[in-house]
Jmol script that loads the backbone (N, CA, C; Angstrom):
load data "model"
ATOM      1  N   UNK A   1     107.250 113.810  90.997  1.00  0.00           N
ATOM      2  CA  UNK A   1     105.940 113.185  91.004  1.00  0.00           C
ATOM      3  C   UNK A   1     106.119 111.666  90.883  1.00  0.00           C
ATOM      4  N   UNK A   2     105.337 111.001  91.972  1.00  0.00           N
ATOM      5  CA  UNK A   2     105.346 109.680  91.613  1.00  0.00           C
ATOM      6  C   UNK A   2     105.302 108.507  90.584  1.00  0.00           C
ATOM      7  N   UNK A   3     103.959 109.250  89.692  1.00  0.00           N
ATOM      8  CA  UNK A   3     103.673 108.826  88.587  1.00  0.00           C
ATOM      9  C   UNK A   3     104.886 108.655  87.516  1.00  0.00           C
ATOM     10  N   UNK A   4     105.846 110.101  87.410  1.00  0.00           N
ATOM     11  CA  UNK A   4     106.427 109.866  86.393  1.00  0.00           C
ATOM     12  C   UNK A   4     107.655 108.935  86.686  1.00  0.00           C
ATOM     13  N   UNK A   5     108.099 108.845  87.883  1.00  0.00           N
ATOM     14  CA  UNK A   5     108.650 107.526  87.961  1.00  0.00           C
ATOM     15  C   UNK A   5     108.686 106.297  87.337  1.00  0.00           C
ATOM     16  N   UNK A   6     107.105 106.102  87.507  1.00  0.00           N
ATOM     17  CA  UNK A   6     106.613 104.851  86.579  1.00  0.00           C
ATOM     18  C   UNK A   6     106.373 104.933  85.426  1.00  0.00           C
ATOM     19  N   UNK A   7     106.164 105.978  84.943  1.00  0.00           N
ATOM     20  CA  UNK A   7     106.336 106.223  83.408  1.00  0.00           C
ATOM     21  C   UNK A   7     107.900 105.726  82.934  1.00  0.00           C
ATOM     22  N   UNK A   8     108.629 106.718  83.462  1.00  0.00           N
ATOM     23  CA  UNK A   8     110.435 106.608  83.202  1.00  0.00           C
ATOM     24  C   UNK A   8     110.483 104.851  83.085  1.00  0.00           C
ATOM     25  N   UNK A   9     110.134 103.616  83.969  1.00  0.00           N
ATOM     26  CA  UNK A   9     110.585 102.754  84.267  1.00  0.00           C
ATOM     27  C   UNK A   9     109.545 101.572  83.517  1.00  0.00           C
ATOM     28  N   UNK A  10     108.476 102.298  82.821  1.00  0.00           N
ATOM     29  CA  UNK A  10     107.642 101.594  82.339  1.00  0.00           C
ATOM     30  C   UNK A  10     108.043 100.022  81.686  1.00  0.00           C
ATOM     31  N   UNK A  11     109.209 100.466  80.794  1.00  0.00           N
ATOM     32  CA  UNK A  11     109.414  98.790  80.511  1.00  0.00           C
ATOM     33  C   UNK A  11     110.522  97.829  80.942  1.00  0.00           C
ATOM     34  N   UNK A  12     110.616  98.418  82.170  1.00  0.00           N
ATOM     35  CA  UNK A  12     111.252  97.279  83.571  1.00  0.00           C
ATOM     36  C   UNK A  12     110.181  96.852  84.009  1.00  0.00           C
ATOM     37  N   UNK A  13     108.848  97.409  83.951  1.00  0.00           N
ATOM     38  CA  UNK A  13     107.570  96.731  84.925  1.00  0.00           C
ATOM     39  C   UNK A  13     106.959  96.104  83.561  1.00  0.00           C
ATOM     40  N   UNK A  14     106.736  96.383  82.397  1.00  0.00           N
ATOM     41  CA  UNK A  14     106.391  95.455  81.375  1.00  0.00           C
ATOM     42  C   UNK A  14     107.075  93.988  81.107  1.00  0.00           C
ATOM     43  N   UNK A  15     108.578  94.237  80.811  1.00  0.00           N
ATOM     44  CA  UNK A  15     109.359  93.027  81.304  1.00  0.00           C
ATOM     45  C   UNK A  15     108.994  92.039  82.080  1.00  0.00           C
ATOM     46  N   UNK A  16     108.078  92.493  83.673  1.00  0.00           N
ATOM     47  CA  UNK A  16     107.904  91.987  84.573  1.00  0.00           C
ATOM     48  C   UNK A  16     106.163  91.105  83.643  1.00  0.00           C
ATOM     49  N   UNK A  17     105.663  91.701  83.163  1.00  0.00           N
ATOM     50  CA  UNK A  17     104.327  91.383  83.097  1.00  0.00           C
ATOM     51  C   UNK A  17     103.466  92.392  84.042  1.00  0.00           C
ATOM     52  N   UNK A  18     103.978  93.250  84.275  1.00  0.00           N
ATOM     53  CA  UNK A  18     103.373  94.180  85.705  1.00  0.00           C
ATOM     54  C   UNK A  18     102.739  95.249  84.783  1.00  0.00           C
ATOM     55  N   UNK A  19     101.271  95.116  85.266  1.00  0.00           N
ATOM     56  CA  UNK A  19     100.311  96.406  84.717  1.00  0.00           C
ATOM     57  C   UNK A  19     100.209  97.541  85.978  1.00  0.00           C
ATOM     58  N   UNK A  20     100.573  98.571  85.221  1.00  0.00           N
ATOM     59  CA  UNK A  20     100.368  99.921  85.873  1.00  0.00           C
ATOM     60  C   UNK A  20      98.981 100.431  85.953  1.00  0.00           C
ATOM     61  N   UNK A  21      98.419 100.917  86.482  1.00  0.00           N
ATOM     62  CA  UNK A  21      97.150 102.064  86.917  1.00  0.00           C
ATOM     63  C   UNK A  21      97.527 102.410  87.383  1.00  0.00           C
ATOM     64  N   UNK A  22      96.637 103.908  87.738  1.00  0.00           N
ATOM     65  CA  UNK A  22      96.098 105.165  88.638  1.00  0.00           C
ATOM     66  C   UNK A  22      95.049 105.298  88.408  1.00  0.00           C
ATOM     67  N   UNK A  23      94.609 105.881  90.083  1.00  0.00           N
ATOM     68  CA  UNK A  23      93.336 106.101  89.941  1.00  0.00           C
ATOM     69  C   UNK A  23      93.407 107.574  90.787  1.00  0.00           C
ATOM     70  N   UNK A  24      92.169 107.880  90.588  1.00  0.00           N
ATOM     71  CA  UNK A  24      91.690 109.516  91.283  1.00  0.00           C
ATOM     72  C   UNK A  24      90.408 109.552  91.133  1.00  0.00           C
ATOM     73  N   UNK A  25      89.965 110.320  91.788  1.00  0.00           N
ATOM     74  CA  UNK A  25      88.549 110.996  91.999  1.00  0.00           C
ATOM     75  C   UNK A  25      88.049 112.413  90.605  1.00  0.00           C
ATOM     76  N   UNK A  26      89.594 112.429  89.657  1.00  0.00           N
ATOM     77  CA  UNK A  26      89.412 113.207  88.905  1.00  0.00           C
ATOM     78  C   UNK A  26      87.847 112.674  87.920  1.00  0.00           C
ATOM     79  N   UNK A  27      88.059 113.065  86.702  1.00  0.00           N
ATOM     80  CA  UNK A  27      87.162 113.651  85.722  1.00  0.00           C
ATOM     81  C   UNK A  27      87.630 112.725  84.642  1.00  0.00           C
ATOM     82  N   UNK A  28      86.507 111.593  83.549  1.00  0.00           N
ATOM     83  CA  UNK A  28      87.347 111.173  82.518  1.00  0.00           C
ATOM     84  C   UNK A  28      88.650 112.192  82.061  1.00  0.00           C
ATOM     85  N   UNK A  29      87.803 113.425  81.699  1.00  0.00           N
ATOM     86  CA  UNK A  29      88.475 114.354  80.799  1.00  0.00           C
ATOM     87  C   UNK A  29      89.768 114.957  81.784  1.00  0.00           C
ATOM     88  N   UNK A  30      89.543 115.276  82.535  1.00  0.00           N
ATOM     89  CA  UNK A  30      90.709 115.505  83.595  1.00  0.00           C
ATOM     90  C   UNK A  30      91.834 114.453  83.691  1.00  0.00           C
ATOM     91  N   UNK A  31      91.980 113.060  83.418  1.00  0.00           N
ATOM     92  CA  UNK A  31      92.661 112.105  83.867  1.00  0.00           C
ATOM     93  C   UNK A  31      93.224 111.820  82.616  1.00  0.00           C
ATOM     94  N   UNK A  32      92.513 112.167  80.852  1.00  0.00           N
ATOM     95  CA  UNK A  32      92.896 112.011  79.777  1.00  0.00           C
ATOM     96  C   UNK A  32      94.027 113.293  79.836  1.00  0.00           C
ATOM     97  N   UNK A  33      93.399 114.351  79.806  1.00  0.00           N
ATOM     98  CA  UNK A  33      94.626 115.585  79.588  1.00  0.00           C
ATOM     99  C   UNK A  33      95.696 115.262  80.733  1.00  0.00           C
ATOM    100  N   UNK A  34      95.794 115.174  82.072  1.00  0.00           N
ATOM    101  CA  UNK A  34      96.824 114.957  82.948  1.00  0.00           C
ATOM    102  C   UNK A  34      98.174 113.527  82.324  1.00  0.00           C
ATOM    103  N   UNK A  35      97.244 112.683  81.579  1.00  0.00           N
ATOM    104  CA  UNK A  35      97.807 111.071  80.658  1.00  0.00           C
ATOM    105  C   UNK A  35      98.434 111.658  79.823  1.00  0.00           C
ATOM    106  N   UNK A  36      97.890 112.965  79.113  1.00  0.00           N
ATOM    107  CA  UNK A  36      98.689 113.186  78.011  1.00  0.00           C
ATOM    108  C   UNK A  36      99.700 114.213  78.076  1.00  0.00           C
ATOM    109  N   UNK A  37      99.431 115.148  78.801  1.00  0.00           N
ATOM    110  CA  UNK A  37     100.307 116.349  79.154  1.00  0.00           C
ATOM    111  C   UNK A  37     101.729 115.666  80.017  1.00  0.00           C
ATOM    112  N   UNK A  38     101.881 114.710  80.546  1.00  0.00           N
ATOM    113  CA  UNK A  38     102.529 113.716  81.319  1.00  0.00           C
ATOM    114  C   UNK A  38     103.156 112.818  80.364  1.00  0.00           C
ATOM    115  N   UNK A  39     102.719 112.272  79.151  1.00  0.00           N
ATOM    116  CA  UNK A  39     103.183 111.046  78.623  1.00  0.00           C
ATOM    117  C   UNK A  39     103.019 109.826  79.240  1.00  0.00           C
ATOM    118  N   UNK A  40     102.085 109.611  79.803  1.00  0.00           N
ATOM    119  CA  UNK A  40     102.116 108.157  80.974  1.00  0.00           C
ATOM    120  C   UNK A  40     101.229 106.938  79.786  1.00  0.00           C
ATOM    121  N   UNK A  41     102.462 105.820  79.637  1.00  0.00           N
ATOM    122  CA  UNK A  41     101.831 104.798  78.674  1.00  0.00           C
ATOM    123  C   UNK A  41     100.825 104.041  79.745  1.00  0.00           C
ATOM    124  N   UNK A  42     100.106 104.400  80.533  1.00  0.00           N
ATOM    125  CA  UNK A  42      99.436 103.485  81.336  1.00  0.00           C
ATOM    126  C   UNK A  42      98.371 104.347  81.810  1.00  0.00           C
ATOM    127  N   UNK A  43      97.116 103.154  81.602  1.00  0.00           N
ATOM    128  CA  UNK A  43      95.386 104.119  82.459  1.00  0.00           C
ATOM    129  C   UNK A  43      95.732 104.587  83.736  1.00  0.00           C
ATOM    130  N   UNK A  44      94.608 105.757  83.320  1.00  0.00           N
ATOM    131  CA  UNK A  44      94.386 106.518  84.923  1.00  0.00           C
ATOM    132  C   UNK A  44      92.840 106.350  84.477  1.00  0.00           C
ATOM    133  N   UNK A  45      92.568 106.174  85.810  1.00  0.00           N
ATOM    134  CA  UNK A  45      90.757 105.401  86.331  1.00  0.00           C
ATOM    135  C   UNK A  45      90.784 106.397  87.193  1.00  0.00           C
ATOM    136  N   UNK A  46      89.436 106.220  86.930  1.00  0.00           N
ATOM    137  CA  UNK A  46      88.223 107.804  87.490  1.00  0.00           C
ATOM    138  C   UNK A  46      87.397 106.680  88.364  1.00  0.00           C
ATOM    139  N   UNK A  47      87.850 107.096  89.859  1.00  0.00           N
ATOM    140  CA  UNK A  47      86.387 106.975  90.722  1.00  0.00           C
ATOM    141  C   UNK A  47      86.068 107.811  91.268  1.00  0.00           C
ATOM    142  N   UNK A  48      85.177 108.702  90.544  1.00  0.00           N
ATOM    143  CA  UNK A  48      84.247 109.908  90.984  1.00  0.00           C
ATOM    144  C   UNK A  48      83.348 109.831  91.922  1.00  0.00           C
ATOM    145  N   UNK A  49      82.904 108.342  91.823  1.00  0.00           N
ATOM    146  CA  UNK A  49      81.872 108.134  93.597  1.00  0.00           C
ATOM    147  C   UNK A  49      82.737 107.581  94.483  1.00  0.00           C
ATOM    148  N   UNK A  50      84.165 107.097  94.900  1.00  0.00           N
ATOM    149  CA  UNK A  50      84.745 106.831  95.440  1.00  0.00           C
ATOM    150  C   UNK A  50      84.351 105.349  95.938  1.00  0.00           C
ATOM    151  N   UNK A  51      84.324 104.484  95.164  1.00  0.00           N
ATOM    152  CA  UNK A  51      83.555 103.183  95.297  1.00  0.00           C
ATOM    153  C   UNK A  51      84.937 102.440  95.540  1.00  0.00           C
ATOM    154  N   UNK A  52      86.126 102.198  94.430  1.00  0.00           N
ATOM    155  CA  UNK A  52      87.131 101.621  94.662  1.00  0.00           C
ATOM    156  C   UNK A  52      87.630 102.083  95.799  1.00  0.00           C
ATOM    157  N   UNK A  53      88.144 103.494  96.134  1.00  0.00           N
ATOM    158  CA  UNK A  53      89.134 104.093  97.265  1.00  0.00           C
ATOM    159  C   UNK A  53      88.359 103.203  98.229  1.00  0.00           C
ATOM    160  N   UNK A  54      87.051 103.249  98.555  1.00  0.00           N
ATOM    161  CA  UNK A  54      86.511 103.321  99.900  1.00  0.00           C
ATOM    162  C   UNK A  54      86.900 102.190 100.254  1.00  0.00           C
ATOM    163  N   UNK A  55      86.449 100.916  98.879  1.00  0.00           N
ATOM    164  CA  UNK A  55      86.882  99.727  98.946  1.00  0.00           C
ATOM    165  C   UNK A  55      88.278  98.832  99.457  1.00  0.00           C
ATOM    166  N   UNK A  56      89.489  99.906  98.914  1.00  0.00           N
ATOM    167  CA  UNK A  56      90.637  99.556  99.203  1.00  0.00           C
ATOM    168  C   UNK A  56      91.302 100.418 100.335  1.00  0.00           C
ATOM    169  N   UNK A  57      90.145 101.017 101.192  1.00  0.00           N
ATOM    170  CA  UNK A  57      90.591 101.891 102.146  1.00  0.00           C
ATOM    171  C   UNK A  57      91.450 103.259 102.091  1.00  0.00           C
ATOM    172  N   UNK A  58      91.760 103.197 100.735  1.00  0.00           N
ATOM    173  CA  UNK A  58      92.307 104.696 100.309  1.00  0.00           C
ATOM    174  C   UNK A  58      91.631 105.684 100.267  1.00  0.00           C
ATOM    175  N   UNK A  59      90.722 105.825 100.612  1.00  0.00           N
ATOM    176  CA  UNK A  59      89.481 107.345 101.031  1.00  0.00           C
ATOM    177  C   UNK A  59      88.309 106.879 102.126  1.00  0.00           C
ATOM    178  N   UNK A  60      88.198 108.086 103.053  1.00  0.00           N
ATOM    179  CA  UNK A  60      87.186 108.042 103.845  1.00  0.00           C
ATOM    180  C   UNK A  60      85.687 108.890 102.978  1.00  0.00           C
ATOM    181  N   UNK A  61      84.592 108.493 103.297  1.00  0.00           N
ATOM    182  CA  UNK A  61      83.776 109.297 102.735  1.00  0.00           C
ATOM    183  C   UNK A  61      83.639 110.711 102.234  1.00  0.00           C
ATOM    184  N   UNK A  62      84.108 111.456 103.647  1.00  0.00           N
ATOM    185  CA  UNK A  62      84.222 112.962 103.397  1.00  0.00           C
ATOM    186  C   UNK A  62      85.910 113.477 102.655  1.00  0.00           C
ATOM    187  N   UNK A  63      86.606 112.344 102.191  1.00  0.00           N
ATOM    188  CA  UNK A  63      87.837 112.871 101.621  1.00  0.00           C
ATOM    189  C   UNK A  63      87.604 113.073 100.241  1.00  0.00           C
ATOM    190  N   UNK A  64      88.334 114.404  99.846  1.00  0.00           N
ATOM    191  CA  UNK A  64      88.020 115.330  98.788  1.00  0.00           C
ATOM    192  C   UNK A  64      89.462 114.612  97.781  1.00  0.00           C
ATOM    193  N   UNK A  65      90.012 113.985  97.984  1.00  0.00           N
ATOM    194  CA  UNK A  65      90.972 112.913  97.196  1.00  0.00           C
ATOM    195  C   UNK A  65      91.661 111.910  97.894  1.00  0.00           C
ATOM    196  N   UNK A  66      92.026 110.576  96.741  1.00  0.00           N
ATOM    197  CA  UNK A  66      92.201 109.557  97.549  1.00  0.00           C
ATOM    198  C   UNK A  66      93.608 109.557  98.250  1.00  0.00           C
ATOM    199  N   UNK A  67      93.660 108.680  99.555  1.00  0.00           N
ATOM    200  CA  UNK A  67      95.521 109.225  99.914  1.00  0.00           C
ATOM    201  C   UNK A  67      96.308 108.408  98.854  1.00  0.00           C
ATOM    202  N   UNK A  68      97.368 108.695  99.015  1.00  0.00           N
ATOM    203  CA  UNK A  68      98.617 108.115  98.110  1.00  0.00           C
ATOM    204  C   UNK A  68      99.247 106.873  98.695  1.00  0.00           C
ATOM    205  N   UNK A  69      98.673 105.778  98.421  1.00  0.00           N
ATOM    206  CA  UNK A  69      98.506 104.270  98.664  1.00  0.00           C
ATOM    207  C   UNK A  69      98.359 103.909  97.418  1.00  0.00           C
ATOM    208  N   UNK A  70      99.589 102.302  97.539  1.00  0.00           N
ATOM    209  CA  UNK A  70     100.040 101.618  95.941  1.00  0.00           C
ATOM    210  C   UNK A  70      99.441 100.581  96.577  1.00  0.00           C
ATOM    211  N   UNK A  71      99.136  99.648  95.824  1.00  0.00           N
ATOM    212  CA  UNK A  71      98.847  98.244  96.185  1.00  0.00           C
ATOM    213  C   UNK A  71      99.406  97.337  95.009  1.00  0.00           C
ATOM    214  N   UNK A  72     100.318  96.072  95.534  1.00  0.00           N
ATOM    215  CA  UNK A  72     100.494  95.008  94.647  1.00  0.00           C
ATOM    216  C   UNK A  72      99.257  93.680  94.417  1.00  0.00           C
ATOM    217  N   UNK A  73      99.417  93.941  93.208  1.00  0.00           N
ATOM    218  CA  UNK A  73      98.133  93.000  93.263  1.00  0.00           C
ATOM    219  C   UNK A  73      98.302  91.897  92.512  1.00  0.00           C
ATOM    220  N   UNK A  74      98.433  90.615  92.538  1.00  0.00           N
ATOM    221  CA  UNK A  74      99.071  89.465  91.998  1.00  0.00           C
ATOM    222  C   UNK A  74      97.746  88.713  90.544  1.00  0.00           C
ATOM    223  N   UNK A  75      98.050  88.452  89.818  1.00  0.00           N
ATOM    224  CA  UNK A  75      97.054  88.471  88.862  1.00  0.00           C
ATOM    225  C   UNK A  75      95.894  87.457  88.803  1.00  0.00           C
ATOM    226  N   UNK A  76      96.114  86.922  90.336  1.00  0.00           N
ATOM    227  CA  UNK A  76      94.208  86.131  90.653  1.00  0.00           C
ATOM    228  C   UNK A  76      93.695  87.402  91.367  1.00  0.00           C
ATOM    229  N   UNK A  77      93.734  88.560  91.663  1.00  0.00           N
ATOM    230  CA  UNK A  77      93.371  89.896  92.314  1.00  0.00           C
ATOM    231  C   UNK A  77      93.697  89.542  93.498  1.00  0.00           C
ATOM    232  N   UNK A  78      94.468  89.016  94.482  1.00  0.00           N
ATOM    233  CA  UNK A  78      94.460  88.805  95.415  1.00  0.00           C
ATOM    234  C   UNK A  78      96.437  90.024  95.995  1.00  0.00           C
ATOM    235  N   UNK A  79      95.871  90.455  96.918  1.00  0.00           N
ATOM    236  CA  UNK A  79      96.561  92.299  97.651  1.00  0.00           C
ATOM    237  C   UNK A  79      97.733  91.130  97.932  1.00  0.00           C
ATOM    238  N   UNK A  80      99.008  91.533  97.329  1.00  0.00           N
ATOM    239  CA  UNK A  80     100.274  90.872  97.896  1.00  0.00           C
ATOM    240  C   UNK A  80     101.210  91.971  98.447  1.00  0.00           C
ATOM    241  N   UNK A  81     100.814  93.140  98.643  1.00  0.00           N
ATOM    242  CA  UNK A  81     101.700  94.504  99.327  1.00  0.00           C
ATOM    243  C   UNK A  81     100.938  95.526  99.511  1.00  0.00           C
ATOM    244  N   UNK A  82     101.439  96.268 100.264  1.00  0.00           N
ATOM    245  CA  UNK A  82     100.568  97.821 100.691  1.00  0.00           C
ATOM    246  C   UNK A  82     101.352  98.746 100.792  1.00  0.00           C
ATOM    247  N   UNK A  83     102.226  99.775 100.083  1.00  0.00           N
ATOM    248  CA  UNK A  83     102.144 100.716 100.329  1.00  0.00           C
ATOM    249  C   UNK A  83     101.851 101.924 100.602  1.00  0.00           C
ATOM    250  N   UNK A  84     101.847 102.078 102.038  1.00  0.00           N
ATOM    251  CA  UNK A  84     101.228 103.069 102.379  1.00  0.00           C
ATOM    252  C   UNK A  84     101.794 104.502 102.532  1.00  0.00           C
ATOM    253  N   UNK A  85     103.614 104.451 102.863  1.00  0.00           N
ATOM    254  CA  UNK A  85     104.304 105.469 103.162  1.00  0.00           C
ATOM    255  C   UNK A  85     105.489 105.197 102.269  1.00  0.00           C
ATOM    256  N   UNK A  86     105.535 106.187 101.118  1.00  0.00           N
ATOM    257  CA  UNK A  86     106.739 105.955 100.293  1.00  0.00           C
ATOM    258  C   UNK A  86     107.022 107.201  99.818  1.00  0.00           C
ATOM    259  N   UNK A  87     108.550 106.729  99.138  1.00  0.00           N
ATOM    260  CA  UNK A  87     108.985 108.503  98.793  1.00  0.00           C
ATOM    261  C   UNK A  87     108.937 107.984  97.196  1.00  0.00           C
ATOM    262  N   UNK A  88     108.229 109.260  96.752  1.00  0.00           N
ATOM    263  CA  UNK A  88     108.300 109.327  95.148  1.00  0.00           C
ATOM    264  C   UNK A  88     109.460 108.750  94.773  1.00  0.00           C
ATOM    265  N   UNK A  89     110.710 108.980  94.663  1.00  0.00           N
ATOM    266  CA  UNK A  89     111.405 109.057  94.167  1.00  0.00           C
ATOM    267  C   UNK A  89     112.250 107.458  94.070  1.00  0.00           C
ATOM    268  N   UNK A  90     111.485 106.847  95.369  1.00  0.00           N
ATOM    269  CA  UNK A  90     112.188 105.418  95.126  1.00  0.00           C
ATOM    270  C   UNK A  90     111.769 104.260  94.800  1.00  0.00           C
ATOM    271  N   UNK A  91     109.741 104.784  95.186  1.00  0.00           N
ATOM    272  CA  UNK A  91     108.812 103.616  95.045  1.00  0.00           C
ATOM    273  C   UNK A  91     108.774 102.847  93.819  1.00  0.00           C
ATOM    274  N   UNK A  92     109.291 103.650  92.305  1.00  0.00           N
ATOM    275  CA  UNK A  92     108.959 102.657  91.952  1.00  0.00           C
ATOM    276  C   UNK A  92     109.997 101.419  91.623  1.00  0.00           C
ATOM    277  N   UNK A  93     111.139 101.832  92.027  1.00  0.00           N
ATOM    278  CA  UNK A  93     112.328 100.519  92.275  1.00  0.00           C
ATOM    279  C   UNK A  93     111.572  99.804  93.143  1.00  0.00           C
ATOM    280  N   UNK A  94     111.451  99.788  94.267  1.00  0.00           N
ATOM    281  CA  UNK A  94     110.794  99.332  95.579  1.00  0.00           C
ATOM    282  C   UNK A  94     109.939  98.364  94.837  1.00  0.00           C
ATOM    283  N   UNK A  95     108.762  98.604  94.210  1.00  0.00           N
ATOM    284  CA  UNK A  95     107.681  97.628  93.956  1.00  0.00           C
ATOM    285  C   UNK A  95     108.471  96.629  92.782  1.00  0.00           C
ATOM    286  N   UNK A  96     109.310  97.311  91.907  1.00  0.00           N
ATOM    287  CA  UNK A  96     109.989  96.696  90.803  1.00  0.00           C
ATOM    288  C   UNK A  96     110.726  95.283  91.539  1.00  0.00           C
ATOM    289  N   UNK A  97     111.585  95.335  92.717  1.00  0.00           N
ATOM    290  CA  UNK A  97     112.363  94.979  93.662  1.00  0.00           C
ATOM    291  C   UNK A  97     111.179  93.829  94.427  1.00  0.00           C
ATOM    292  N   UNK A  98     109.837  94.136  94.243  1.00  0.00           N
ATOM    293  CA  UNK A  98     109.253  93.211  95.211  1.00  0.00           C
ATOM    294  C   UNK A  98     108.871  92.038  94.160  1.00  0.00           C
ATOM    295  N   UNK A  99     108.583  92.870  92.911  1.00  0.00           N
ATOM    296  CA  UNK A  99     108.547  92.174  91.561  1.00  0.00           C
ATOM    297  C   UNK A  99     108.970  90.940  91.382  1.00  0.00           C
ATOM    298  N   UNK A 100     110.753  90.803  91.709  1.00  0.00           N
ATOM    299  CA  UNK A 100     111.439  90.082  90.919  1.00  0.00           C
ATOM    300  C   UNK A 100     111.461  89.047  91.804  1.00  0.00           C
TER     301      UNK A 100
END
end "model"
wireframe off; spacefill off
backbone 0.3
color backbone group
């Protein structure tokens, strides 16, 4: 799973100053138990009306979850990367790597 990647590597991206999220279309309560059953030191955000996805192009209206798209985001909010096609297993070196 992607996520736990970034869990595992959490304070190589703290080091960085780099804040983690996730987001989903889940459920507060759904996104708290998945945070905790997981161990993930970092929020997972609920967009249940799909306001962000639609925004950042990660969901079409009729999609029943958002696709699996990272975005770097530099801390005036302004999009400095897009991943769109990555393998769990390497992304989160990859963004760590775009990091430095």
């Amino acid at each position: 799973m992607e996520a736990t990647g970034f869990r595992d590597r959490i304070q190589e991206f703290n080091d960085r100053n780099a804040v983690i999220l996730g987001i989903s279309f889940d459920s507060t309560d759904d996104n708290k138990a998945f945070k905790e059953k997981n161990g993930f030191p970092y929020d997972l955000l609920c967009d249940t009306d799909k306001a962000v996805s639609l925004v950042y192009g990660a969901a079409e209206v009729s999609s029943s979850r958002p696709s699996r798209i990272s975005y770097l985001i530099d801390g005036n909010g302004q999009i400095k990367k897009v991943y769109e096609s990555v393998t769990p297993a390497d992304h989160p070196g990859e963004v760590l790597k775009d990091l430095s």
